[in-house]
C-alpha positions in Angstrom: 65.9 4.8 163.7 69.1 5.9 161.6 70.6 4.1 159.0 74.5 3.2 160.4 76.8 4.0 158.0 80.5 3.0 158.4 82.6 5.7 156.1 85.3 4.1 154.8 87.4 7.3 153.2 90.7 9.3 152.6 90.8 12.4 154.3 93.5 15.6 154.1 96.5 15.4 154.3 97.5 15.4 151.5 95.1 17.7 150.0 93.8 15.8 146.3 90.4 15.2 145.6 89.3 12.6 147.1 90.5 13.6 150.0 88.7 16.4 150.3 85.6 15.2 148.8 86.1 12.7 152.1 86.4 15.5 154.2 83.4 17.1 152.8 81.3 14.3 153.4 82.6 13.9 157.1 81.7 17.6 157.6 78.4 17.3 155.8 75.8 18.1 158.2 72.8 16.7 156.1 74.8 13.4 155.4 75.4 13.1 159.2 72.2 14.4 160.6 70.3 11.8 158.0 72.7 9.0 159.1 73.8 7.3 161.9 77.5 7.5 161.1 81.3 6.6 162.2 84.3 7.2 160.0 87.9 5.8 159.3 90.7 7.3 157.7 91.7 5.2 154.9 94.8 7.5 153.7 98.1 5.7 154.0 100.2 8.2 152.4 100.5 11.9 154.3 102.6 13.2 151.5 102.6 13.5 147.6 105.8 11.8 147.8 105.0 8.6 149.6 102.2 7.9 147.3 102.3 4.8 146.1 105.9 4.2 147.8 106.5 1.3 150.2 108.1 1.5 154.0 107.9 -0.2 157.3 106.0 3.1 158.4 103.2 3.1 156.0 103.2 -0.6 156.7 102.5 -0.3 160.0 100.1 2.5 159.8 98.0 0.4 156.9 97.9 -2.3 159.7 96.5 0.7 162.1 93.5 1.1 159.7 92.6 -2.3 159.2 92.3 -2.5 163.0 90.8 0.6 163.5 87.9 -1.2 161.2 88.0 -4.5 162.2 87.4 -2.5 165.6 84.5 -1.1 164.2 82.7 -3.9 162.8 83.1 -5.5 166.0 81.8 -3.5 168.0 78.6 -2.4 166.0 76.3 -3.8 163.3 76.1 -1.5 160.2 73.4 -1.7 157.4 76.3 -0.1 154.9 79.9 0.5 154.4 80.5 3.1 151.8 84.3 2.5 150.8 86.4 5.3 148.2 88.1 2.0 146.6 92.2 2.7 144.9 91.3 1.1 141.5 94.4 -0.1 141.1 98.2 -0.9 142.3 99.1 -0.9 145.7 96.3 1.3 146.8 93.6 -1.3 145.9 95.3 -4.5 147.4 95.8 -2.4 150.2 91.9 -1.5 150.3 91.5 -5.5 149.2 92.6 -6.6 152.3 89.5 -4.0 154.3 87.3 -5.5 151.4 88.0 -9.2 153.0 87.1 -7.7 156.5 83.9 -6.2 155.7 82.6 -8.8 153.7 83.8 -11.4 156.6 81.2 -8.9 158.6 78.5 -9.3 155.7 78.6 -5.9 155.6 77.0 -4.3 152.1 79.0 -2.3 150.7 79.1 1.1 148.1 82.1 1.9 146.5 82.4 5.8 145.7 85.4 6.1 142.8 87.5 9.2 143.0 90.3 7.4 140.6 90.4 5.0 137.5 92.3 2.2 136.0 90.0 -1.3 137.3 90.1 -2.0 133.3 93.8 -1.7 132.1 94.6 -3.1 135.3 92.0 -6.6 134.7 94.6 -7.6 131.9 96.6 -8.8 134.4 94.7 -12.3 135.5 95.3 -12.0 139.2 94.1 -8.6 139.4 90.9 -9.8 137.4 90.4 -12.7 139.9 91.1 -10.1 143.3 88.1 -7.4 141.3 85.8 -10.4 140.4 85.4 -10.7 144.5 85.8 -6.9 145.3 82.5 -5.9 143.2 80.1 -9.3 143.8 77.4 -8.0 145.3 78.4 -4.6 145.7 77.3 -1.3 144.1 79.7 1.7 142.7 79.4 5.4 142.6 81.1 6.8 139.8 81.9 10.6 139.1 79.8 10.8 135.7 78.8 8.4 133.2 81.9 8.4 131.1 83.3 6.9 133.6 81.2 3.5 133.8 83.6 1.4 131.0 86.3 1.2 133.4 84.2 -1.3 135.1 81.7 -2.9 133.0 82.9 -6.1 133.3 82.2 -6.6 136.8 79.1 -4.2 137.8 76.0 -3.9 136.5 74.7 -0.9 135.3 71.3 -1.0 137.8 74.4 -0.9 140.5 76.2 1.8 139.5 74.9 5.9 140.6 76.5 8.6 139.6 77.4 11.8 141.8 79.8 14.8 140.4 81.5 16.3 143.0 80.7 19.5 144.4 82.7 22.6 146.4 81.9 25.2 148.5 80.8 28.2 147.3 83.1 31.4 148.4 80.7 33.9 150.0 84.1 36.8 149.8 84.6 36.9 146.3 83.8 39.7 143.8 82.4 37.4 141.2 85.4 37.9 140.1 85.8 41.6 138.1 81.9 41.1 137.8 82.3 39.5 135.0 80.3 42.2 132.6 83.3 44.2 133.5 86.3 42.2 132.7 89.5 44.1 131.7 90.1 43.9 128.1 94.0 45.7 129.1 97.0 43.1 127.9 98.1 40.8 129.5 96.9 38.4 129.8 96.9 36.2 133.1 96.7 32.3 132.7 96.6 30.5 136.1 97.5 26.5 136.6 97.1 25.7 140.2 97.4 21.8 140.7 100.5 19.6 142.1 103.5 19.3 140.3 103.2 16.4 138.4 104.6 15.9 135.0 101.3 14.6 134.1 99.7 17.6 134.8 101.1 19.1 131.8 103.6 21.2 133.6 106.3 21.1 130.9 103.7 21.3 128.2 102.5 25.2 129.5 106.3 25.9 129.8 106.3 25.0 126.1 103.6 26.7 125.0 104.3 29.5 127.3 107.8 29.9 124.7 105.8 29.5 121.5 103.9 32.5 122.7 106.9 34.3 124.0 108.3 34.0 120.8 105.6 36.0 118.7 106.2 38.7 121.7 102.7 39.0 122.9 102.6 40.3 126.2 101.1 37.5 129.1 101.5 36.3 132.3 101.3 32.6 133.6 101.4 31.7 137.3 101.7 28.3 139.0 100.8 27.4 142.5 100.8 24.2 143.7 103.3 21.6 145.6 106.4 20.1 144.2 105.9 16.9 142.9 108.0 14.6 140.4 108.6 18.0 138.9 111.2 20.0 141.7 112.2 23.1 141.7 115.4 23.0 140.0 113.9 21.7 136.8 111.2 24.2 136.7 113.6 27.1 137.0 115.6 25.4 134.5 113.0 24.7 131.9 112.4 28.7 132.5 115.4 29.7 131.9 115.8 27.0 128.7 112.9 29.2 127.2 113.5 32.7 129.0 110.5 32.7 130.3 111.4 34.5 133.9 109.6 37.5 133.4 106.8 35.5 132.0 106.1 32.7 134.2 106.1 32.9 137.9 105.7 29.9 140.9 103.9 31.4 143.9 104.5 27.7 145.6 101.3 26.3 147.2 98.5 28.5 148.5 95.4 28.2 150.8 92.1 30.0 151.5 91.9 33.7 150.5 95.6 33.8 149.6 94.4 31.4 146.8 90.5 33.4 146.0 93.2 36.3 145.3 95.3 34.2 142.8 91.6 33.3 140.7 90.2 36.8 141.5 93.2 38.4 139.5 93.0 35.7 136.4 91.5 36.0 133.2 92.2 32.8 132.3 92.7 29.0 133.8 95.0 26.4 132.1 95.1 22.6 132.7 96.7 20.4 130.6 97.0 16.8 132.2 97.3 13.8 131.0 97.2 12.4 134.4 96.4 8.9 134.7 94.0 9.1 137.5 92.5 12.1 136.7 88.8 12.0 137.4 87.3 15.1 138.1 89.4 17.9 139.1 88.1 19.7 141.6 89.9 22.6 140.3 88.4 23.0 137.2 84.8 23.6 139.5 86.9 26.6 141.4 87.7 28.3 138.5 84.6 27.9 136.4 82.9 29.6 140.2 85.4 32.5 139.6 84.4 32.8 136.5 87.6 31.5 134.4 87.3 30.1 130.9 89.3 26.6 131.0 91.8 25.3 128.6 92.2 21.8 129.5 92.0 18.5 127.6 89.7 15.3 127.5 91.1 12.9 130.1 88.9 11.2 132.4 85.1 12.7 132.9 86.6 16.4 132.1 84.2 16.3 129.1 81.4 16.2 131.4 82.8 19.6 133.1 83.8 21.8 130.8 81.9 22.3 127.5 84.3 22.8 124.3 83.9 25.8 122.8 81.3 27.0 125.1 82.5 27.1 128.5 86.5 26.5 127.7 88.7 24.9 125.3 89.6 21.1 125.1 92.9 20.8 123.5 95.0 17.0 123.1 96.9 16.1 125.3 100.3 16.0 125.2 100.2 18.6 122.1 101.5 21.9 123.0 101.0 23.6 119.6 97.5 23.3 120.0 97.7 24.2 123.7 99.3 27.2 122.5 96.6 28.1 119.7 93.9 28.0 122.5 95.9 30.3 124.9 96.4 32.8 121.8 92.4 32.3 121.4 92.2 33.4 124.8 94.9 36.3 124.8 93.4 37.7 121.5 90.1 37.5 122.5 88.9 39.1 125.5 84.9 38.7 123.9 85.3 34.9 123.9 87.0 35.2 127.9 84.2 36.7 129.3 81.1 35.0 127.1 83.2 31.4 127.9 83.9 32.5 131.8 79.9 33.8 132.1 78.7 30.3 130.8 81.0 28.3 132.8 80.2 30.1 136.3 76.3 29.8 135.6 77.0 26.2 135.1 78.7 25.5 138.4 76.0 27.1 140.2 73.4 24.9 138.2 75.4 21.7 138.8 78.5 21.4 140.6 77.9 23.2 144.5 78.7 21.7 147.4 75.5 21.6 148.9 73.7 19.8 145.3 76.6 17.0 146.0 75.8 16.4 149.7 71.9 16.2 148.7 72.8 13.7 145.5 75.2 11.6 147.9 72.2 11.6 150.3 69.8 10.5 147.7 72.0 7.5 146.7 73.3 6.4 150.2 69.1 6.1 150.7 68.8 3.9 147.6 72.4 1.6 148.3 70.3 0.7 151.9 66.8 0.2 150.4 67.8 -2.0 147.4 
């Protein structure tokens, strides 16, 4: 007889990665058919914008989900809860609150992090006391193992597994200019395709985009992606500040093969964050499949994706003379694009498909029932 599995998870919308990492493993036919399996929807905010932000609405729809699980546990008895736990601020005393239900149901329970911040956020003594419960007798699935500090202090290392995410693989794609064949012809294409977030490094690309600009090299750098904290008008003004319009171009957010196209036509992909939650971007696994050297930097378990000098460039955050010496790299160097591109699409197929993740996440569910 199945295991029963109560999936505890955020699914789309809005499209981050965690989301669709939940919607992946709601999909996942081998998680499903090995499983005996029901799902809530633990997202409380259906817009960039209202994360994080308060409102009689997203109260009442947070009181929605915890009934929607308390009506679960009640009517069924389930060997495991596997929970993707806010690490911290009003996500995680929202998901505290489910925490007190399934426990009250003696429930086991997995938590499967798609964020960080349990440490920094421990200093507080409150928050310390509220994670001291959360974790007791509980195990953690964490995104790679640069990513176990953040909590140490409360979980074991036998408890912890780790799973990197996975995609889907696109079957349409040219393997994108067949890589042995990549244009050498200026310019130069740099992609960034995430949210608008100032954290993201939008301004910082901007900046470098300029310094470039300035030595007259001949490029191209194109943003997709939703407005965030960072709106229109600023973006068009931070062009204009550096008269960049015939440089830089915002194609607004994209989907499916509108979006293939977009990496098919890049030679290069560019993502500076410094985001505070940044995990594992999902992002950088589609463009390493396309076959796109990375510029990025070393925030969260990035380290563990891209391979410095190998597969990409890790840059500091936050320093936009040094983001700009690893775009010049890249403009300059056509060699080091395709060699860097090559090594970074080999490793996605080695590592980081969709299918490698649902078999890992398997795997681990087996051992969170059996220990």
């Amino acid at each position: 007889m199945a295991s029963k599995i109560l999936f505890i998870l955020h699914i789309p919308p809005p499209i981050n990665g965690a989301a669709l990492v939940g919607k992946y493993i709601q999909d996942s036919e081998i998680i499903n058919t090995r499983f005996e399996t029901k799902y809530v929807n633990l997202t409380a905010s259906f817009s960039l914008e209202k994360i994080g932000k308060g409102g009689i609405g997203k109260f009442k729809h947070i009181f929605s989900i915890i009934r929607n699980v308390f009506r679960k546990l009640k009517n069924s008895k389930y060997d495991l809860c596997y929970m993707t736990l806010t690490a911290k601020g009003p996500g995680f005393y929202k998901d505290f609150l489910i925490i007190l239900l399934v426990k009250l149901f003696k429930v086991n329970i997995v938590y499967h992090f798609h964020n960080k911040g349990v440490a920094l956020s421990s200093k507080k003594w409150y928050n310390a006391i509220l994670y001291k419960y959360a974790f007791n007798n509980t195990k953690c699935i964490l995104l790679a193992p640069s990513l176990y500090k953040d909590i140490e202090r409360y979980v074991s290392a036998e408890n912890v597994y780790f799973c990197p995410n996975g995609i889907p693989e696109y079957s349409t794609f040219n393997t994108f200019k067949e890589l042995e064949k990549i244009e050498t012809l200026e310019p130069c294409k740099f992609l960034f395709l995430s949210n608008m977030l100032r954290q993201k490094g939008v301004l910082e690309l901007l900046k470098a985009c300029y310094i470039l600009h300035k030595q007259r090299l001949k490029f191209e750098c194109h943003f997709i992606g939703a407005w965030a904290d960072i709106q229109e008008e600023e973006f068009n003004s931070a062009i204009e500040k550096y008269k960049l319009q015939h440089v830089v171009t915002f194609h607004g957010k994209q989907y499916g093969q509108d979006k293939v196209s977009f990496f098919e036509k890049s030679d290069v992909f560019v993502f500076p964050t410094f985001y505070h939650n940044e995990c594992f971007p999902l992002v950088l696994l589609e463009a390493m499949q396309f076959g796109l050297p990375i510029i990025t930097t070393d925030e969260g378990a990035i380290g563990e994706i891209v391979q410095n000098n190998k597969t990409g460039i890790i840059v500091k955050q936050q320093d936009v003379d040094s983001l700009a010496e690893a775009m010049l790299k890249m403009l300059k160097e056509p060699d080091i694009r395709k060699e860097y591109g090559a090594r970074g699409k080999k490793r996605f197929e080695e590592n980081f498909t969709l299918s490698m993740f649902e078999k890992k996440m398997e795997a681990i569910l087996i051992k969170a029932l059996n220990k």
